[in-house]
C-alpha positions in Angstrom: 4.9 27.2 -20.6 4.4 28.8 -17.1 7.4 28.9 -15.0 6.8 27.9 -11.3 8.7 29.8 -8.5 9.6 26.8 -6.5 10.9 29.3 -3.3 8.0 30.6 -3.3 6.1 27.4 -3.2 7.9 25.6 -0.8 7.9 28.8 2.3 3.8 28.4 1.3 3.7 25.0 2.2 6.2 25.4 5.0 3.8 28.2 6.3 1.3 26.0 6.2 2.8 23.2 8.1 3.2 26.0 11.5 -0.8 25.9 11.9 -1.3 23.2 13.9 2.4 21.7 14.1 2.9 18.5 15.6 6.2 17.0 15.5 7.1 17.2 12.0 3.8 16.6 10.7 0.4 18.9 11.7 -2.7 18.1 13.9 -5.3 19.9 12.5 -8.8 18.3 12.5 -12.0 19.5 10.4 -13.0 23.0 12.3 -10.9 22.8 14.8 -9.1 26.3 15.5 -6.3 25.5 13.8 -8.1 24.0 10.5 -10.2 27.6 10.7 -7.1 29.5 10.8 -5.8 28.0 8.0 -8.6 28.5 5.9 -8.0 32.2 7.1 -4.5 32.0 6.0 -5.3 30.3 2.3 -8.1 33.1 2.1 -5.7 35.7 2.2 -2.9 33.9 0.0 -5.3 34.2 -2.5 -6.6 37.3 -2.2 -2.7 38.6 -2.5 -3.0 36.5 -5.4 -5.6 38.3 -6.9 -8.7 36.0 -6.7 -11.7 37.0 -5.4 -11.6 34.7 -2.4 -14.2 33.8 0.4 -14.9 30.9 2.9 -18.6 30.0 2.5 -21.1 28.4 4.6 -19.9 24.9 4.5 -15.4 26.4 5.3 -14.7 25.8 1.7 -12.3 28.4 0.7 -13.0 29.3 -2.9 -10.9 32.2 -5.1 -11.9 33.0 -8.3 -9.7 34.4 -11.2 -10.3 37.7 -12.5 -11.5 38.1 -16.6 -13.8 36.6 -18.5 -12.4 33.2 -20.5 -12.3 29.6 -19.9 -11.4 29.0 -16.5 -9.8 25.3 -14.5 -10.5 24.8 -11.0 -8.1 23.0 -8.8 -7.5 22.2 -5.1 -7.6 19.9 -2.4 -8.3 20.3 1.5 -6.6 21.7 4.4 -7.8 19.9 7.2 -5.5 16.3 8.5 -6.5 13.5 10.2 -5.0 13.3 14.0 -1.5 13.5 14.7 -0.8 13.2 10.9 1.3 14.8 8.0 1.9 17.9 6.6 1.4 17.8 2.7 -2.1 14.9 2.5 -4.1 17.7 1.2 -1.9 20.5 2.2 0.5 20.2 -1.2 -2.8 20.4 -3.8 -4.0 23.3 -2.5 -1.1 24.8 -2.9 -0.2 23.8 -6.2 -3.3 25.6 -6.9 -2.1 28.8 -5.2 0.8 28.9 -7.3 -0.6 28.1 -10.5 -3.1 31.3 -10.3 -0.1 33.4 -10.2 1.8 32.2 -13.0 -1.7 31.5 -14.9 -3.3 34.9 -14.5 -7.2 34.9 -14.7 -7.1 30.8 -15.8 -7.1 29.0 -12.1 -10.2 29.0 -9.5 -8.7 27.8 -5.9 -10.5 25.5 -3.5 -9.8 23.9 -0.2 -12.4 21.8 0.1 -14.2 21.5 3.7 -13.6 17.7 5.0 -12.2 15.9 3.1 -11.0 13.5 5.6 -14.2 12.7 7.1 -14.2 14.1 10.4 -18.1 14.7 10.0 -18.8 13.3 6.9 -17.8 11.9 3.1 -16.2 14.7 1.3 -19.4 17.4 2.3 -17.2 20.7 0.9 -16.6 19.4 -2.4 -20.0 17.8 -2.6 -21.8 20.7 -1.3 -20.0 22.9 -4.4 -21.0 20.5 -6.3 -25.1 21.1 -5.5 -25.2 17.2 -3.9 -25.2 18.1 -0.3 -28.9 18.4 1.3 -29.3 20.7 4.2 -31.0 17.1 5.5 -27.9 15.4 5.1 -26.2 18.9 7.0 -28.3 18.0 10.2 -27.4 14.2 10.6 -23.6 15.0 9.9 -21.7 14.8 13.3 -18.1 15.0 14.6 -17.1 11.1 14.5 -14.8 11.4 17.9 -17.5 13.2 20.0 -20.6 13.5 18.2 -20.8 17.4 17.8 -23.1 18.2 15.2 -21.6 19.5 12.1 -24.2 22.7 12.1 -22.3 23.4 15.7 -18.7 23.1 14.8 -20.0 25.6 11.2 -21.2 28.2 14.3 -18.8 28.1 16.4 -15.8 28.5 13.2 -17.6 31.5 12.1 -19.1 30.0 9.2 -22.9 29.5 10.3 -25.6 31.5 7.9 -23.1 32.3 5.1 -24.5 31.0 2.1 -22.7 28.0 0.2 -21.4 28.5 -3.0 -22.4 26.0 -5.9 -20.4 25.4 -8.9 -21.6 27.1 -12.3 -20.5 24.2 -14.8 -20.2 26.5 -17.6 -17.0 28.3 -16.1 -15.0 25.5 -16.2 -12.8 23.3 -18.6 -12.3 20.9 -15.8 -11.2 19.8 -12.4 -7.5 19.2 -11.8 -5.9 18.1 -8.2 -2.2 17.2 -7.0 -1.7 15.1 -4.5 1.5 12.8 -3.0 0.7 8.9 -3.6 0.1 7.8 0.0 2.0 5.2 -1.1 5.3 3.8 -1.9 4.8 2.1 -5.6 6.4 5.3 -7.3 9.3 5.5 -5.2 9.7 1.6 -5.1 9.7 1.6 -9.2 11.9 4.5 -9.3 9.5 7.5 -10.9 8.6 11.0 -10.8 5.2 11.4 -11.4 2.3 9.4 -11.2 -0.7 10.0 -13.6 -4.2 9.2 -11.8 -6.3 6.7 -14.3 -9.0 5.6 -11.7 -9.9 6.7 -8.4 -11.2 3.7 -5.8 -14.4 3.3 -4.5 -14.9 2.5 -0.9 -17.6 0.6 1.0 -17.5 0.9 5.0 -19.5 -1.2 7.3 -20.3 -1.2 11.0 -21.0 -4.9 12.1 -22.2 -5.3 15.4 -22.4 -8.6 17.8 -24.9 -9.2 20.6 -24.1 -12.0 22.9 -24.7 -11.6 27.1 -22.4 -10.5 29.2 -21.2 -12.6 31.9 -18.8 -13.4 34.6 -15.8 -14.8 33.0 -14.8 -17.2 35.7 -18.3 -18.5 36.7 -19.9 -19.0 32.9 -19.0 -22.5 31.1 -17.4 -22.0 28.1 -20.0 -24.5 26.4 -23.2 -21.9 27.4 -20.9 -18.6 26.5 -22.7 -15.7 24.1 -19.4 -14.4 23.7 -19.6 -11.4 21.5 -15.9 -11.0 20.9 -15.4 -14.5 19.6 -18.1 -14.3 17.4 -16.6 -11.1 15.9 -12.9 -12.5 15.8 -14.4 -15.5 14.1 -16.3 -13.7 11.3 -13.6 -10.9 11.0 -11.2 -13.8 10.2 -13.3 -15.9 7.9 -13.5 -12.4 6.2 -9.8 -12.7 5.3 -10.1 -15.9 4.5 -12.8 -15.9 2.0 -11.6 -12.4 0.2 -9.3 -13.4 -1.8 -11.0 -15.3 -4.0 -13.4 -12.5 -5.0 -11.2 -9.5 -5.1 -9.0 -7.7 -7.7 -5.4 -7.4 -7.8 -5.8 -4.1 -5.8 -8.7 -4.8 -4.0 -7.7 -3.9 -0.2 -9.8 -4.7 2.8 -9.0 -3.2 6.3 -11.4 -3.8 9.7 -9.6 -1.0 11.5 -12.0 -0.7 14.6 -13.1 -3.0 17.1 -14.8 -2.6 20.3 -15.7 -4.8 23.0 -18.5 -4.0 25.7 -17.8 -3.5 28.9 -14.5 -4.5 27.9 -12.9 -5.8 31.0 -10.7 -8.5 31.7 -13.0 -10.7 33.9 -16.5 -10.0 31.7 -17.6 -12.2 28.9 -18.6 -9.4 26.4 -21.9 -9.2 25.9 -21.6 -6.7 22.7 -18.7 -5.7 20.1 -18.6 -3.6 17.0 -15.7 -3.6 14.1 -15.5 -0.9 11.5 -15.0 -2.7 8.2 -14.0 -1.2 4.5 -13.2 -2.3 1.1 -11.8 -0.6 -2.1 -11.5 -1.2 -5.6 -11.9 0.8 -8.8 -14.3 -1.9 -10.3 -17.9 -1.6 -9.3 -18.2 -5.1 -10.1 -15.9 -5.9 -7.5 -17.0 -4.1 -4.6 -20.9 -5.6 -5.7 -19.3 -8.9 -5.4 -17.3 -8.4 -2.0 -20.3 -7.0 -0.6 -22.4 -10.0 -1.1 -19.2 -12.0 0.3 -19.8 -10.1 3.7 -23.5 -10.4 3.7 -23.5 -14.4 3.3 -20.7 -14.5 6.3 -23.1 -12.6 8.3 -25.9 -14.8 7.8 -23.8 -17.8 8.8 -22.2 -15.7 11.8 -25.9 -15.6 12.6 -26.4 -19.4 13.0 -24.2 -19.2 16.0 -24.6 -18.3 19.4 -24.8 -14.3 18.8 -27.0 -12.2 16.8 -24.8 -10.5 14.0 -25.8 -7.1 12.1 -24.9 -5.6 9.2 -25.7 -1.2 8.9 -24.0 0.8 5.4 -21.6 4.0 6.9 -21.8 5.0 3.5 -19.8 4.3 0.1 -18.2 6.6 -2.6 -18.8 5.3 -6.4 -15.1 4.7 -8.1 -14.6 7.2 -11.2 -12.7 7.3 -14.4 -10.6 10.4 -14.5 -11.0 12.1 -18.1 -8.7 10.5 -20.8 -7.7 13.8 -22.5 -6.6 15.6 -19.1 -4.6 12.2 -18.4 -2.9 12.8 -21.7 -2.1 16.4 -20.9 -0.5 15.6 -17.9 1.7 13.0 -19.3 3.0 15.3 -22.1 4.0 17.4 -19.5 5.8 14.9 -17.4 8.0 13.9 -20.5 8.8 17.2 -20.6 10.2 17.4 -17.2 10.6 13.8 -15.8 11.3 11.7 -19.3 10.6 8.3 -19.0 10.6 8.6 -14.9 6.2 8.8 -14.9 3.4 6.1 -15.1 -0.1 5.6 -15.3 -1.9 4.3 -12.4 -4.7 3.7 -10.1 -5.4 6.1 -6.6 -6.1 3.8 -3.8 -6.9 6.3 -2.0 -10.1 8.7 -2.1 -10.2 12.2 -3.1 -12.3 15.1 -4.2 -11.4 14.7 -7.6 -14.3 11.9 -7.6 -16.7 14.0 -6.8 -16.1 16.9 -9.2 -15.5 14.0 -11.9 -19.0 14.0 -11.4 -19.5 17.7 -12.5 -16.7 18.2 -14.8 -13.6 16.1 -16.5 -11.3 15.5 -14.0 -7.5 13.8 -13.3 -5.2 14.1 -10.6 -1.1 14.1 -10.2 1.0 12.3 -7.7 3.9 12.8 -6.3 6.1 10.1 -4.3 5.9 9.4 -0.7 8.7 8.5 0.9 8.9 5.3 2.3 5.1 5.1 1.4 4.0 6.6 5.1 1.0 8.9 5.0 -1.8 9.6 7.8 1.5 9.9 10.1 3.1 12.5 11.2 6.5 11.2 9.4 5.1 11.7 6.1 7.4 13.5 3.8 8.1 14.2 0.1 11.5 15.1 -0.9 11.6 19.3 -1.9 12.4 18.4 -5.5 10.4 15.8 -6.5 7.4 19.0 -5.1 8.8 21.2 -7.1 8.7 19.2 -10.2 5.5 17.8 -9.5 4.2 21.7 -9.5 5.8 22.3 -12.4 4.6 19.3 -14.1 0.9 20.3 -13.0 1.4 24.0 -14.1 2.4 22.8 -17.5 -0.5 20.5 -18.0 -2.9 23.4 -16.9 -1.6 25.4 -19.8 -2.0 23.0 -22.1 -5.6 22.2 -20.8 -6.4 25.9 -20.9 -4.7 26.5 -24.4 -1.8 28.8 -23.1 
């Protein structure tokens, strides 16, 4: 089996963590100049590697092994969200790095472009994956200011290079590392988590339109108050959810707004941002039509309630045999200390599931945090998780 060179591995990822620093996590959004110098820097790691390596029109940085033979791909994305930690993405890519040196000629490399949404639902691996439109290119914009996406590509450098598409044929599969996000591994005590299913998600904007008013001067019995009406429907949301959902289903309204938002105005308009995940189809169908009957009954009340999609990912399977492999190799380095188990989380891995047969690795969080800038993973349980993933590699490639 390969043998990892865990110094090596961690002054990578500690590299890594100086572009775009922030406390002791990074800042370092889709194309902003520190998420393009990083791609720079991974482009280079892999050259030294000896992959042919390139960052294409869409900032995925792709290397490709040397030789003819079956090749795996593997990867994950560079970029964070704000003000947040150093290894969500980070630690997958380079797992990757380090498995094309000890697997010579076996491992392609990505960092995928976006992962986290800045612009768009996971547009680098989905572009590689041919199911990115040059239509879909044009409506993508920055979700903090609006920049369109086709601006941010020009002004990273990336504008008119072509994007690279997978060729299927190269490829035994997909394989991605990443830590849990979570604190279920660390709370039961284990290693290494092997990926069965990977959530879908279903986001919503839900916007209410009342009339704004003076706040001292309107009766409370004429009010079109647009903020009640969206604390009362967010709340009968929580109220009626359980019934429908899973035992993992999880359900967060993580943005509200109120317009003008002042502390003497009735609001005459408010928007929440509402998701839901589960890795049964059948489940997000059903909570789905849950929202859409509270909205018709929000709509009996004073305010005019709306409904708009901002998009959905399709939950996916990740491939039995790979799931195999990489629990033979975590008996081989954490016995008895790995389990099977569901990613709450989204990932690239469903996308190229769609492609090719995928699975994923996790390692613990500590304390569960992730999408802060106190996320952490202890050295070790890194280390072993790369060595965990190198093994299952081999295996998948026949080494």
């Amino acid at each position: 089996m390969p043998q990892i060179d865990a110094d090596r591995l961690l002054a990578d990822l500690y590299a890594l963590r100086e572009i775009g620093k922030y406390k002791t996590g990074v800042h370092r959004p889709t194309f902003s100049p520190d998420d393009v110098r990083s791609r720079h820097w991974l482009a280079g790691r892999l050259t030294e590697a000896g992959l042919a390596a390139d960052i294409d029109g869409i900032g995925n940085v792709i290397g490709l092994a040397p030789g003819d033979g079956p090749k795996l791909l593997t990867g994950s994305h560079l970029e964070t969200q704000p003000r947040a930690g150093w290894l969500d993405g980070a630690m997958g890519v380079i797992f990757g790095l380090e498995l094309a040196r000890v697997l010579p000629g076996g491992i392609d490399v990505a960092g995928w472009a976006d992962e986290e949404g800045h612009y768009g639902s996971f547009i680098g691996s989905r572009s590689f994956c041919g199911l990115l439109s040059e239509a879909e290119i044009d409506t993508c914009r920055y979700r903090e200011d609006g920049t369109p996406l086709r601006t941010a590509l020009q002004n990273a450098g990336f504008a008119g290079r072509p994007r690279q598409v997978m060729d299927a044929a190269r490829y035994r599969g997909y394989l991605e590392a990443h830590i849990e996000q979570g604190a279920e591994l660390e709370n039961s005590g284990q290693q290494i988590g092997v990926v069965t299913a990977i959530v879908g998600s279903h986001r919503f904007r839900i916007v209410f339109e009342g009339q704004q008013n003076h706040a001292g001067t309107t009766r409370m019995a004429i009010r079109k108050d647009a903020g009640v009406a969206l604390v009362r429907l967010a709340s009968a949301i929580y109220d009626r959810f359980p019934a429908a959902a899973g035992p993992r289903t999880v359900w967060t309204t993580g943005t509200i707004t109120l317009d003008p938002g002042a502390p003497s105005v009735v609001p005459g308009r408010a928007e929440m941002l509402f998701q839901f995940r589960d890795t049964d189809p059948a489940i997000l169908a059903r909570l789905e039509a849950v929202v859409e009957e509270l909205v018709a009954e929000a709509n009996k009340g004073p305010c005019k309630v709306s409904i708009a999609s901002r998009g959905r990912s399709v939950p996916r399977a990740m491939d039995a045999g790979f799931q195999d492999a990489l629990e033979r190799a975590a008996e081989r380095h954490a016995p008895g200390l790995h389990q099977r188990m569901p990613s709450g989380a989204g990932h690239d891995a469903q996308v190229l599931a769609e492609r090719l047969p995928a699975a994923m690795l996790f390692v613990p969080s500590i304390g569960g945090i992730s999408h802060h800038y106190t996320e952490n993973t202890a050295d070790a349980d890194i280390v072993r998780g790369c060595q965990v993933f190198a093994d299952a590699a081999a295996d998948i490639l026949g080494r």
